[in-house]
N, C-alpha and C positions, 0 to 999 in steps of 0.2 A: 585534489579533493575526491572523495571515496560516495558512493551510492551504499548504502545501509540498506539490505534486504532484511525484512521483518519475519522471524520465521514465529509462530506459536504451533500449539497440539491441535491438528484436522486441516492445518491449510493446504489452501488448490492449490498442487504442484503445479497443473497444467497452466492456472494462469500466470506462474512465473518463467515458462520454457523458454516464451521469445522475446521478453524484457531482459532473460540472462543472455540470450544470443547478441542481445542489440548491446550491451554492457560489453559483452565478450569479443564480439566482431571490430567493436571502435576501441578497443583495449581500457577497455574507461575501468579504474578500482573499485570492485567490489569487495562487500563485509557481509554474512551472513550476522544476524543479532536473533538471538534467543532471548524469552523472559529467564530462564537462568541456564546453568550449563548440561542439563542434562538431553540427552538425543531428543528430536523431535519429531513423532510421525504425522506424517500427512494425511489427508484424507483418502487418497489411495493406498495409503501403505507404506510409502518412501520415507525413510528413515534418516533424519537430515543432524550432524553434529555440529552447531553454533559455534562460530570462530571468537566469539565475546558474547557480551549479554547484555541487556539495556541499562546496565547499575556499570557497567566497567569500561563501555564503549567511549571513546576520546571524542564527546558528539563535537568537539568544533571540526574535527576533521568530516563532518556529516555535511557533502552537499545538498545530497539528495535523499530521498527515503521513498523505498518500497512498500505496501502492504498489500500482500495478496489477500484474496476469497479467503473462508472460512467454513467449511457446512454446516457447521450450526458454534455458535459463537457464544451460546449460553454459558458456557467455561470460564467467558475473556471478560463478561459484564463486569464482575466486580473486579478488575486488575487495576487498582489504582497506580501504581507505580509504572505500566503502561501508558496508560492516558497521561500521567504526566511525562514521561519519553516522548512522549509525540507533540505534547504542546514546548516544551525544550525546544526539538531539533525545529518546529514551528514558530517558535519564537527568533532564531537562527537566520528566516528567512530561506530557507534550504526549500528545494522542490518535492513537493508531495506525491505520491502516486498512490491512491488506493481503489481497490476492483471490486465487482461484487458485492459481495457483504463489508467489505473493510472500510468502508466508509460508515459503517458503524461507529467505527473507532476513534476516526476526526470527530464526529460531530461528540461522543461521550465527553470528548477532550475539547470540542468549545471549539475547534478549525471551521466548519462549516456555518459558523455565524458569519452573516452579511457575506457570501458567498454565494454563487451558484452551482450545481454538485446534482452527478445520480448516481445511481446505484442497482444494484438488482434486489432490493428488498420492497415490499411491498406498501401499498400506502396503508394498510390494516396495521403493517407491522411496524411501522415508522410512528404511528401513530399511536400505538400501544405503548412504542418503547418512550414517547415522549420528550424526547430530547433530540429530535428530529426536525433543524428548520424550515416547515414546510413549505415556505415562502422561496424559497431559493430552488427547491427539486426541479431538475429539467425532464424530461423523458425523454433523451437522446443516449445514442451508442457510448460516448464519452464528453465530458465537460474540462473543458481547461477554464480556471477563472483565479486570477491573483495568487499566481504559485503552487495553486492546489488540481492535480487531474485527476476526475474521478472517471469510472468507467462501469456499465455491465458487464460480466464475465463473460457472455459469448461476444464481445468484443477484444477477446485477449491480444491479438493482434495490431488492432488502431491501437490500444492501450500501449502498446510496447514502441511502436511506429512513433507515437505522439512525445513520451519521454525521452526517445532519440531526440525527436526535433527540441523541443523544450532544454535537451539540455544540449543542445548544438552538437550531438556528436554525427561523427563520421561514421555510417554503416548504410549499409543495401536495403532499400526498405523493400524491394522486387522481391528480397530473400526469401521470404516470405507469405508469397500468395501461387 
């Protein structure tokens, strides 16, 4: 089974560095996924070429799923055909991981119901976006609850650490600090 990295336009490389070392280290399959086939730059600049895209990706081979940060995500609000990729491989029962702002993205798609879940967005802004349920937000570094881990983005590292553990791999978690 393969881990599906979510790549869109402005995402945190940084916060994918040591979730790929921990993929990488334990030889565990990865798949980079784009909304479609065209290059994708980051928010720093890093220019990333998607191995498939979320309309042609084989999701039963999808154990798991990635979503990094985003710097500003007003691009991704109306991406329907996302949201539903993500309630698919959700549906699937596959482990989720999103950081930062990408928990955006669960809750748009209805994951974050009857859950527990944080994030680095604000309560102004959670609250504005409306589809935020605020019954569930923890203010902790990261939340594991019923398959879904969410994290703050300067937690990039327990985030990476925690999806090793969650999906039982074999890697160094020392590697790293």
């Amino acid at each position: 089974m393969t881990t599906g990295i979510l790549l869109y336009p402005r995402f945190s490389e940084y916060e994918l560095s040591v979730i790929l070392s921990v993929l990488t280290q334990a030889n565990h399959p990865k798949i980079f996924i784009g909304l479609n086939d065209e290059p994708i730059k980051g928010e720093a600049g890093l220019v990333c070429i998607p191995e498939t895209t979320i309309d042609k990706v084989n999701i039963d081979q999808i154990q798991s799923l990635v979503l990094p940060g985003v710097d500003d995500f007003q691009h991704l609000i109306d991406e329907e055909p996302l949201f539903e990729f993500i309630r698919e491989v959700y549906k699937r029962d596959a482990v989720i991981g999103a950081i930062s702002s990408a928990p955006f993205m669960l809750a748009k798609a209805g994951v974050l119901s009857n859950r527990f879940y944080t994030c680095g967005i604000t309560k102004q802004a959670r609250d504005f976006l409306s589809f935020f349920p605020e019954d569930g937000f923890v203010d902790a570094p990261y939340v594991f609850d019923k398959g879904v881990l969410t994290a703050k983005g300067s937690y990039f590292i327990d985030f990476a650490n925690k999806f090793g553990q969650v999906l039982e791999l074999d890697f160094n978690r020392n590697w790293y600090r």
